[in-house]
VMD Tcl script that builds the backbone (N, CA, C; Angstrom):
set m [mol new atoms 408]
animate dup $m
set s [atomselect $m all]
$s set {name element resname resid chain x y z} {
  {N N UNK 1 A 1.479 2.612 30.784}
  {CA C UNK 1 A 0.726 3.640 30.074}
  {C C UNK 1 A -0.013 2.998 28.896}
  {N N UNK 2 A -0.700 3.310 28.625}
  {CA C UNK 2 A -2.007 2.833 27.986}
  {C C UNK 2 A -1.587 3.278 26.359}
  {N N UNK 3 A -1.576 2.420 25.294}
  {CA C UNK 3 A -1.252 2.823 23.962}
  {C C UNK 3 A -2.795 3.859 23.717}
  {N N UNK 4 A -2.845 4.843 22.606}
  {CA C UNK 4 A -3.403 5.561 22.288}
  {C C UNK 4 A -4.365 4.793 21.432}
  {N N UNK 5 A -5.844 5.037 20.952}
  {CA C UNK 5 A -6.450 4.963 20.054}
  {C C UNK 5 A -5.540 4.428 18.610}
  {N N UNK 6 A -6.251 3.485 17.987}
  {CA C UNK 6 A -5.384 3.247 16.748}
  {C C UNK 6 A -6.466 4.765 15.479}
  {N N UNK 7 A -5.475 5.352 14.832}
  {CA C UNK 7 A -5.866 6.263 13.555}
  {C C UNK 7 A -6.122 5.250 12.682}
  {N N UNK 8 A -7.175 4.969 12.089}
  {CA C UNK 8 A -7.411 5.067 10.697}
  {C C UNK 8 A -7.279 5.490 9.413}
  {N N UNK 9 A -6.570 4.935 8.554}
  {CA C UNK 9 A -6.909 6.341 7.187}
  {C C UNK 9 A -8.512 6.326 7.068}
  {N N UNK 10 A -8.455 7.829 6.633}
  {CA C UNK 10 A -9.576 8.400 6.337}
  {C C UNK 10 A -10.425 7.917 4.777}
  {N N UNK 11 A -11.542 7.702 4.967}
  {CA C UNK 11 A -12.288 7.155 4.259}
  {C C UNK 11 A -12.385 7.907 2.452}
  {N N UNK 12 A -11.996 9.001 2.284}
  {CA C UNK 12 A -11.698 9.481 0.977}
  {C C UNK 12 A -9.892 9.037 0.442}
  {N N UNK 13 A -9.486 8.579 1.045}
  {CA C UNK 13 A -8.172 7.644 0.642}
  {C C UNK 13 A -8.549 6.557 0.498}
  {N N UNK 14 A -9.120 5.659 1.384}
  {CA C UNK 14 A -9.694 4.085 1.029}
  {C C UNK 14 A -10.181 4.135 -0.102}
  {N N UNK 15 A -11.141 5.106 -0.382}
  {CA C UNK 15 A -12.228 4.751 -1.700}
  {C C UNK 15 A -11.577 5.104 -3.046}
  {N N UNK 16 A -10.208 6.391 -2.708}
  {CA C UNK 16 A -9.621 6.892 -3.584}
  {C C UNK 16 A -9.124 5.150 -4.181}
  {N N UNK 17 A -8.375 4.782 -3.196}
  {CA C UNK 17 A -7.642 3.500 -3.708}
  {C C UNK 17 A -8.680 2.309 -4.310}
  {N N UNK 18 A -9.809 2.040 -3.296}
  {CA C UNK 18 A -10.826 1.242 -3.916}
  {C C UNK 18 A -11.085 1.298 -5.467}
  {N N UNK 19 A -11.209 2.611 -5.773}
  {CA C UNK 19 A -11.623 2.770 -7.267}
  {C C UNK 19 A -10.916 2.319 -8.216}
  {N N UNK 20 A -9.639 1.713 -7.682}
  {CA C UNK 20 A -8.542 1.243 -8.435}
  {C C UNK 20 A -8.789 -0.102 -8.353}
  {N N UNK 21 A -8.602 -0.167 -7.320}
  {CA C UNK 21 A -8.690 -2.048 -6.338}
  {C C UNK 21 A -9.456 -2.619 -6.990}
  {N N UNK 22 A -10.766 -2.234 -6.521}
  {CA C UNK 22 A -12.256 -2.957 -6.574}
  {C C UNK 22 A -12.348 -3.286 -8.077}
  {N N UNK 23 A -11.701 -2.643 -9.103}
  {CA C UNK 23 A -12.037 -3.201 -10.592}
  {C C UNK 23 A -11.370 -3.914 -11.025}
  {N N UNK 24 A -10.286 -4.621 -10.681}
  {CA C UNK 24 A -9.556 -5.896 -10.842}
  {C C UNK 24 A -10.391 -6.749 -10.421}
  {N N UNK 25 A -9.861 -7.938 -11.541}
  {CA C UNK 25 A -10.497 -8.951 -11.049}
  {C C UNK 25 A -10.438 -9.871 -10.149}
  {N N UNK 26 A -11.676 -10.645 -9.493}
  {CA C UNK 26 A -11.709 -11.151 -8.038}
  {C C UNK 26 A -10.654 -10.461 -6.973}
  {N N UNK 27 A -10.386 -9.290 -7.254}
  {CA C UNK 27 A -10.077 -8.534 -6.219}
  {C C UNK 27 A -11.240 -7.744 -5.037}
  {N N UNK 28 A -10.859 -7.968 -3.697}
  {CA C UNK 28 A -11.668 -7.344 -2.626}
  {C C UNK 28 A -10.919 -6.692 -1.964}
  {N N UNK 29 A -11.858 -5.818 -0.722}
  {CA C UNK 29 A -11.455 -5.067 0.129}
  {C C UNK 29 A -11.887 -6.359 1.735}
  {N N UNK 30 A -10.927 -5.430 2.289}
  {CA C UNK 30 A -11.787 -6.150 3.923}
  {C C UNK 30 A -10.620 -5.216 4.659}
  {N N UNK 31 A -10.678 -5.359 6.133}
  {CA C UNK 31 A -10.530 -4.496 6.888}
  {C C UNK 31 A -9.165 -5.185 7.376}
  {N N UNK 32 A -7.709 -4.767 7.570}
  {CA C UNK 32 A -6.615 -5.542 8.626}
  {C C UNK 32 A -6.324 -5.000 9.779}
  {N N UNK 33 A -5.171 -5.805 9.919}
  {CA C UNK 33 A -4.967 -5.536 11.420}
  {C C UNK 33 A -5.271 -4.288 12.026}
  {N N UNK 34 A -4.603 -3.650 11.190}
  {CA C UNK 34 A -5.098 -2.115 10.472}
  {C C UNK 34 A -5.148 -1.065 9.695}
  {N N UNK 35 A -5.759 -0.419 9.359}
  {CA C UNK 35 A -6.134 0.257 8.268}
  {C C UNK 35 A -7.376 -0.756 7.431}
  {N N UNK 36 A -6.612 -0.930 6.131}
  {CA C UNK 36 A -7.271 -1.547 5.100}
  {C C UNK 36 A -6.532 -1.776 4.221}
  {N N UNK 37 A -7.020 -3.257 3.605}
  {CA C UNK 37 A -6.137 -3.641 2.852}
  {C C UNK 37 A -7.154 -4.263 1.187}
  {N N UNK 38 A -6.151 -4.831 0.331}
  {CA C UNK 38 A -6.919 -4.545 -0.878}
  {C C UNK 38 A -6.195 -6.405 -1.674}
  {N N UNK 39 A -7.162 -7.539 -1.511}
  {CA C UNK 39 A -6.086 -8.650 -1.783}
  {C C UNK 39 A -6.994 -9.155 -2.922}
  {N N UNK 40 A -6.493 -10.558 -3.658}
  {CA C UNK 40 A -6.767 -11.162 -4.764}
  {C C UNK 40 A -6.380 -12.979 -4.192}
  {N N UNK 41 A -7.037 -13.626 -4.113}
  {CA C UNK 41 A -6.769 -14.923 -4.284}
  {C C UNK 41 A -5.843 -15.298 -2.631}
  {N N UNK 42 A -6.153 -14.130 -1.706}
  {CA C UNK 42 A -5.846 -14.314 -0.426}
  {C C UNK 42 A -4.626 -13.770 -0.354}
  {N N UNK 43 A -4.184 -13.177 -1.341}
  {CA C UNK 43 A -2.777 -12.318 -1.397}
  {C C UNK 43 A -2.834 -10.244 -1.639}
  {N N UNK 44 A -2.365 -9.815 -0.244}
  {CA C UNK 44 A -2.321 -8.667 -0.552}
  {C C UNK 44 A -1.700 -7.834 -1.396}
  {N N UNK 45 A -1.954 -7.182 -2.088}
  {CA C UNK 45 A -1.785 -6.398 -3.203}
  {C C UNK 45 A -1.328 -4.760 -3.046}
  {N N UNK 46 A -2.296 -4.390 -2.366}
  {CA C UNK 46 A -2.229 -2.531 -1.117}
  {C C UNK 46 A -2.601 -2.857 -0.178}
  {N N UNK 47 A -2.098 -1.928 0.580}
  {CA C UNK 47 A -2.626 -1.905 2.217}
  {C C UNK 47 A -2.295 -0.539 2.918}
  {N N UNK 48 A -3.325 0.231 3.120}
  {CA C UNK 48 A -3.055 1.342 3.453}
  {C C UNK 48 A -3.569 1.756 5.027}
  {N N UNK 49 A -2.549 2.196 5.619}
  {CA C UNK 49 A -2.710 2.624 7.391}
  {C C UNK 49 A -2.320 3.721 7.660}
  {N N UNK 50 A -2.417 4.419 8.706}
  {CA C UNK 50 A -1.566 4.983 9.499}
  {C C UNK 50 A -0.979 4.743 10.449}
  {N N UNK 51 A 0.693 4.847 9.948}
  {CA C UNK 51 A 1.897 4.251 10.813}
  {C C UNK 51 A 1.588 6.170 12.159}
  {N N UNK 52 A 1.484 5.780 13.299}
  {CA C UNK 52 A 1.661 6.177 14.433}
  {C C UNK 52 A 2.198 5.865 15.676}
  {N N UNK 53 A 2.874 6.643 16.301}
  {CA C UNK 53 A 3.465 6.289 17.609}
  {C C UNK 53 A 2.600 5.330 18.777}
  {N N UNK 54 A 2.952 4.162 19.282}
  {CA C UNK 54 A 2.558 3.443 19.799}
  {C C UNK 54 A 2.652 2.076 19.289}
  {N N UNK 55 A 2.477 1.930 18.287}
  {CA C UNK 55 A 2.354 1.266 17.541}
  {C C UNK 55 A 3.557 0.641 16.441}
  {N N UNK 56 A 3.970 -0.720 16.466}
  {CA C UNK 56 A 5.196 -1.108 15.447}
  {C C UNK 56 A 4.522 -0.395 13.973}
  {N N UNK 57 A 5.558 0.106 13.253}
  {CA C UNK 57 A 5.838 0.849 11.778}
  {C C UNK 57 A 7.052 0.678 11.090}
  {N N UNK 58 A 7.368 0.138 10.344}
  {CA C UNK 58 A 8.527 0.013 9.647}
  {C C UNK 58 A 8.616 1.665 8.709}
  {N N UNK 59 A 7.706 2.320 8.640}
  {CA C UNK 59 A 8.089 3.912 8.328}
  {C C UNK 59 A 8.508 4.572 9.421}
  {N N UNK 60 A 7.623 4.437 10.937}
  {CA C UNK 60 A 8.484 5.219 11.762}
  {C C UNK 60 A 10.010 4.712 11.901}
  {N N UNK 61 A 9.809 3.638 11.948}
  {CA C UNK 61 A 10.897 3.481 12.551}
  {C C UNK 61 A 12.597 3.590 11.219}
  {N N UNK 62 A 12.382 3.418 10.400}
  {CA C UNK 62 A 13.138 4.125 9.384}
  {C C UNK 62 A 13.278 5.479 9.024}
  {N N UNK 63 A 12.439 6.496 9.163}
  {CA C UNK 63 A 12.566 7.688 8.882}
  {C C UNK 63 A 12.411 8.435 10.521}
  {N N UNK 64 A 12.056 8.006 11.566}
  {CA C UNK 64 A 12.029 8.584 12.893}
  {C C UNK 64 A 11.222 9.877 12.907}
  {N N UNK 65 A 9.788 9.902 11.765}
  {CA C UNK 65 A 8.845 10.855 12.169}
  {C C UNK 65 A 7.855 10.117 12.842}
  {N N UNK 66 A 7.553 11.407 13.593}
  {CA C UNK 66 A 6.362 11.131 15.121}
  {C C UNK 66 A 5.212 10.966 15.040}
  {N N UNK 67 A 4.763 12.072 14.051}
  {CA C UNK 67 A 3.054 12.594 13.422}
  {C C UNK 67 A 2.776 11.142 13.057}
  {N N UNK 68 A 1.686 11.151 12.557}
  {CA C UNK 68 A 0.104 10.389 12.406}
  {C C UNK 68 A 0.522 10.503 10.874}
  {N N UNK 69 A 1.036 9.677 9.463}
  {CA C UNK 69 A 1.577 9.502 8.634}
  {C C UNK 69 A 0.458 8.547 7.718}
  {N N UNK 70 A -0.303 8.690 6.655}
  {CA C UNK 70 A -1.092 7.616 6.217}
  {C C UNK 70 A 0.178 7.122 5.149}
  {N N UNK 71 A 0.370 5.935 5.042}
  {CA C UNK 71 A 1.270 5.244 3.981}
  {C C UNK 71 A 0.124 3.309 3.192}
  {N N UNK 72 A 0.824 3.536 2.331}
  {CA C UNK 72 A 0.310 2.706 1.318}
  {C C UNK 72 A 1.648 1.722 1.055}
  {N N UNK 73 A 1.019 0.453 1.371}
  {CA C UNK 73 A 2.183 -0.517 0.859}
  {C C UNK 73 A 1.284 -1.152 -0.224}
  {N N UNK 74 A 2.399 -1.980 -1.413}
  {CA C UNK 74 A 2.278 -2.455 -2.343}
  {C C UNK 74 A 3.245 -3.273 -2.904}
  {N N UNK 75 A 2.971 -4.386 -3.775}
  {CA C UNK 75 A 4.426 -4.976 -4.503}
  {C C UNK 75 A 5.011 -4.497 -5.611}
  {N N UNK 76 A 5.716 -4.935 -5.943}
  {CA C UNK 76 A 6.775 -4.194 -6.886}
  {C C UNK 76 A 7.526 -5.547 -7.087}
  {N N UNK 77 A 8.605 -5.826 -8.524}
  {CA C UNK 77 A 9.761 -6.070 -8.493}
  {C C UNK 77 A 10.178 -5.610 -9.840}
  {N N UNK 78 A 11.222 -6.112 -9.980}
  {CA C UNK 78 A 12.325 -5.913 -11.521}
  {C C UNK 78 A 13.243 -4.624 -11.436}
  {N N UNK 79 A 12.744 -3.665 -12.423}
  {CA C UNK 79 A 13.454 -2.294 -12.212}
  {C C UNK 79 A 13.048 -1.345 -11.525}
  {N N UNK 80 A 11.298 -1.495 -11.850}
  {CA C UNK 80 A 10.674 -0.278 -11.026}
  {C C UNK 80 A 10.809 -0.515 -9.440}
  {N N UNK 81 A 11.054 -2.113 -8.719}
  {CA C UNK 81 A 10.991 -2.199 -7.235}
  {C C UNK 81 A 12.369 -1.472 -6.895}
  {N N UNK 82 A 13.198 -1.655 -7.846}
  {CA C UNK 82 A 14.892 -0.887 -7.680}
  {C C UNK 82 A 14.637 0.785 -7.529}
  {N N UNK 83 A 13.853 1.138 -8.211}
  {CA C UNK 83 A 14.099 2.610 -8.760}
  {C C UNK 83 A 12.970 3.098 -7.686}
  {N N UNK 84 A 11.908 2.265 -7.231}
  {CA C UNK 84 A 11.265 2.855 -6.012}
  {C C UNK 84 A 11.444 2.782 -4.613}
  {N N UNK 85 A 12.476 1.261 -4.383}
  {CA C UNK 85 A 13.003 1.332 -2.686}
  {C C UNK 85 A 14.445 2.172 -3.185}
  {N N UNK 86 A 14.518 3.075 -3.809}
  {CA C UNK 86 A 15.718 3.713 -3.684}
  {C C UNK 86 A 15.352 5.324 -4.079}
  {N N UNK 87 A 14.102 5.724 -4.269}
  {CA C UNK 87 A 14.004 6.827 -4.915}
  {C C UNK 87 A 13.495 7.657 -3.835}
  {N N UNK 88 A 13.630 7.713 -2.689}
  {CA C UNK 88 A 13.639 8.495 -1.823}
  {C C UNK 88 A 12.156 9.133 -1.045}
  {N N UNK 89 A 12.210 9.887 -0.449}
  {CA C UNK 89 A 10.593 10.243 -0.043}
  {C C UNK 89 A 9.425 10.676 -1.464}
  {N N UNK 90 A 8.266 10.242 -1.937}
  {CA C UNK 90 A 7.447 10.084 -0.663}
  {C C UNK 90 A 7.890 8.659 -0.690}
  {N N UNK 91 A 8.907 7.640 -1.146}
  {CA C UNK 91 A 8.983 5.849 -1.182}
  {C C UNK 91 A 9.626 5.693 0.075}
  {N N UNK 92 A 9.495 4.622 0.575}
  {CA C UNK 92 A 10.528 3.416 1.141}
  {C C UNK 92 A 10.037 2.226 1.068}
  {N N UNK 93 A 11.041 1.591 1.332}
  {CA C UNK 93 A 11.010 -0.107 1.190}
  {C C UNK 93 A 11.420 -0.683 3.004}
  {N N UNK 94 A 9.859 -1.230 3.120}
  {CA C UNK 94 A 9.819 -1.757 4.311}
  {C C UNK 94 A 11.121 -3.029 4.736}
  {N N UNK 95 A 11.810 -3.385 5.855}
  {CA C UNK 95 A 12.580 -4.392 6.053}
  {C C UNK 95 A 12.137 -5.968 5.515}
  {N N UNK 96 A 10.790 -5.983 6.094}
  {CA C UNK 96 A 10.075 -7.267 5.979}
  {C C UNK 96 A 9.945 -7.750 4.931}
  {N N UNK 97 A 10.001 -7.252 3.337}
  {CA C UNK 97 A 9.828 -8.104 2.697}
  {C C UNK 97 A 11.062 -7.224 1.350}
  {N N UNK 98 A 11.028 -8.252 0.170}
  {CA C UNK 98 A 12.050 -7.851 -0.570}
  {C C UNK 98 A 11.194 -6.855 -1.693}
  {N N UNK 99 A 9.949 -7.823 -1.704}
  {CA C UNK 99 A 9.184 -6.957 -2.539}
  {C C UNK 99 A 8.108 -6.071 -2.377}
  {N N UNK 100 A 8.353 -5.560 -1.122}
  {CA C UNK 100 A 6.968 -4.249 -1.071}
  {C C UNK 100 A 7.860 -3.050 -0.831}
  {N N UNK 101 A 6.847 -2.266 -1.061}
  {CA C UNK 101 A 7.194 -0.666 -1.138}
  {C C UNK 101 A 6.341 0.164 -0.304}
  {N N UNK 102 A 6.934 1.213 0.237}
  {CA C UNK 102 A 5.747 1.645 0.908}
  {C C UNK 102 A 5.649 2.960 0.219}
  {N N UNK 103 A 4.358 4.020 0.665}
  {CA C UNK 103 A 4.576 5.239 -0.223}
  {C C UNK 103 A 3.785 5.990 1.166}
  {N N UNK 104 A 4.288 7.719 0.834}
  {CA C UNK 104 A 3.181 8.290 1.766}
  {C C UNK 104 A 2.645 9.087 1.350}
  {N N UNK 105 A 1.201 8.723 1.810}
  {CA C UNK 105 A 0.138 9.730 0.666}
  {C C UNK 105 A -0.397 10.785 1.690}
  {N N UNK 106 A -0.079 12.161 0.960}
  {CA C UNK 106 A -0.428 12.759 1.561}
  {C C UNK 106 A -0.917 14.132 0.646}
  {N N UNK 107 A -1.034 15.400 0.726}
  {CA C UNK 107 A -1.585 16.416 -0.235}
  {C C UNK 107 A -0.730 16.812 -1.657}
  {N N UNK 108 A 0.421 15.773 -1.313}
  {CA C UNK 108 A 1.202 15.814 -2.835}
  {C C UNK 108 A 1.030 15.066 -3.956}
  {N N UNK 109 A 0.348 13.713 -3.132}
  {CA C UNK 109 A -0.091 12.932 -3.685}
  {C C UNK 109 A -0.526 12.563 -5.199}
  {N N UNK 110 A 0.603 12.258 -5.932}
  {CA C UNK 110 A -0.236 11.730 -7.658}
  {C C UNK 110 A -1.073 10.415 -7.594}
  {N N UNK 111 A -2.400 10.971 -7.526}
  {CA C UNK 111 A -3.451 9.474 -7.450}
  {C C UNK 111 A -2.815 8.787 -8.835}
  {N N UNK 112 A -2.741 9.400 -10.072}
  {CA C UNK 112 A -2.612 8.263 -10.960}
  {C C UNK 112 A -1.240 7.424 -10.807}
  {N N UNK 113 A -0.967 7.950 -9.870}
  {CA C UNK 113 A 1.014 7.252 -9.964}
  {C C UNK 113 A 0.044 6.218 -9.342}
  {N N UNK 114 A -0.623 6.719 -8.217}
  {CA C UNK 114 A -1.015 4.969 -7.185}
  {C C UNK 114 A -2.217 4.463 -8.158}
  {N N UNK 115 A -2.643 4.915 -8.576}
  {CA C UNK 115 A -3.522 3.881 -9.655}
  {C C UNK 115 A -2.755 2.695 -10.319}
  {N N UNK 116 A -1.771 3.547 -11.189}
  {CA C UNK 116 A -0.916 2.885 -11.963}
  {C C UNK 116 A 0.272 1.883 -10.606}
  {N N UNK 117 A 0.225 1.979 -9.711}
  {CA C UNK 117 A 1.044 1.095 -8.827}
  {C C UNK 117 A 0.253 -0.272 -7.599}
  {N N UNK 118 A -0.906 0.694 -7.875}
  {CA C UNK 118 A -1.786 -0.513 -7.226}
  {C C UNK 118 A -2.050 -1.467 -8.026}
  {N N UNK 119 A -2.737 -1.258 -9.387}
  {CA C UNK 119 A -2.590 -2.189 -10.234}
  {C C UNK 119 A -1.001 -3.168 -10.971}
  {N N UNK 120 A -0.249 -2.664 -10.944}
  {CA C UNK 120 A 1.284 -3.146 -11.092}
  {C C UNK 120 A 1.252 -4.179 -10.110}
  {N N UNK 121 A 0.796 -4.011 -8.829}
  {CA C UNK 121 A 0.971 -4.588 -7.739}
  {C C UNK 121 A 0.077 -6.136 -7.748}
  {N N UNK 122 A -1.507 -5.494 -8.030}
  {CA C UNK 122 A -2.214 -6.405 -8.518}
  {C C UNK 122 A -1.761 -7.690 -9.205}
  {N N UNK 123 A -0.966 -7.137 -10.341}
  {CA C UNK 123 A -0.466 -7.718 -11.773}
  {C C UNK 123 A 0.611 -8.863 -10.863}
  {N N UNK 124 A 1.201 -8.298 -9.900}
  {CA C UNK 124 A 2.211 -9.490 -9.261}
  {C C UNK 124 A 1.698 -10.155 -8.377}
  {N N UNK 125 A 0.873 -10.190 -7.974}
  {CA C UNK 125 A 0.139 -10.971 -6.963}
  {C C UNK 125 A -0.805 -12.029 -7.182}
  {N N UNK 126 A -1.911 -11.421 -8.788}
  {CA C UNK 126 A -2.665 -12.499 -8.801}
  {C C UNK 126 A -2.280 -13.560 -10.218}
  {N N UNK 127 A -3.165 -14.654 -10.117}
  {CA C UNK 127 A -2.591 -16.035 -10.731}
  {C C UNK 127 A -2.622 -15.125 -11.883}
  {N N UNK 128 A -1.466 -16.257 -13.587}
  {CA C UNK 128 A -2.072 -15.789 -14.340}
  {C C UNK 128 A -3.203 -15.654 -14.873}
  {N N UNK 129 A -4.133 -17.045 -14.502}
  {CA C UNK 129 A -5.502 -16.613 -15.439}
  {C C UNK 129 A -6.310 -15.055 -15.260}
  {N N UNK 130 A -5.974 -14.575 -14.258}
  {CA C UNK 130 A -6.486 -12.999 -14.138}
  {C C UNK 130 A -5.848 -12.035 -14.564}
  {N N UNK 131 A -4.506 -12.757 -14.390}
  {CA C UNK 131 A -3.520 -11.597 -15.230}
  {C C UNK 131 A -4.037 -11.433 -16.879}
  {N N UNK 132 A -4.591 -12.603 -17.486}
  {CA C UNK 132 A -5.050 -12.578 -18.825}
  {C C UNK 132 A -6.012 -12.269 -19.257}
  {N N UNK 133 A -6.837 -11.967 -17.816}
  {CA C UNK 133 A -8.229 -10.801 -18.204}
  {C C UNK 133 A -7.552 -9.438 -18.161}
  {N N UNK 134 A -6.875 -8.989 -18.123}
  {CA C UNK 134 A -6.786 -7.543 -17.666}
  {C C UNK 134 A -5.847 -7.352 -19.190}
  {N N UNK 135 A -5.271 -8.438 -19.559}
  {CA C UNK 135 A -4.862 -8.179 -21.174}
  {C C UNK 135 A -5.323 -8.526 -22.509}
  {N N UNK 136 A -7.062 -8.795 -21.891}
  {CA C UNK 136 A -7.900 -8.755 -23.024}
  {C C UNK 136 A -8.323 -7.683 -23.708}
}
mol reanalyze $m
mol bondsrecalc $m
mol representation Tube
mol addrep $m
């Protein structure tokens, strides 16, 4: 049987997040495996898809919902990566790595929480000399 069409997130979530992304420095967008993702210095930072059936998901497959789900991964560590792979829906913390988080955005959605977490994310990913523009 033939896997289904891959979903996309929808283009007013990308740009929602872009507006965050895109103003860090030497930070870009480009397109992954799938969805879209948001990196700095060749290191991803966000990456936002929709986890759907057919398809490997470390959200489906941890929470065992079926629907068409847009989620946002990002890094994290210290207290806040503690207090967010443990703080329950909309969070989880994917298997694959120690330090990402995933979130699911959906009509509950606090854009400024993901503002404020995309950039956090940013902050761990790229070298310091960029980290020391953003604390000028």
């Amino acid at each position: 049987m033939a896997r289904p069409p891959r979903i996309e997130p929808s283009a007013d979530v990308v740009a929602r997040i872009g507006a965050t992304a895109l103003t860090l420095p030497d930070a870009y967008e480009e397109d992954a495996w799938t969805g879209v993702r948001w990196r700095v210095r060749k290191k991803t930072f966000a990456h936002v898809l929709v986890a759907q059936e057919g398809y490997t998901s470390a959200y489906r497959d941890m929470t065992g919902v079926t629907e068409p789900t847009t989620v946002l991964t990002f890094r994290s560590s210290g207290d806040e990566l503690m207090v967010l792979a443990n703080a329950g829906p909309p969070f989880y913390a994917p298997p694959w790595s120690p330090t990402v988080v995933g979130m699911v955005l959906d009509e509950d959605t606090d854009w400024d929480e993901v503002a404020e977490l995309v950039t956090e994310s940013y902050l761990f990913c790229a070298p310091q000399k960029l980290r020391r523009l953003l604390e000028q």
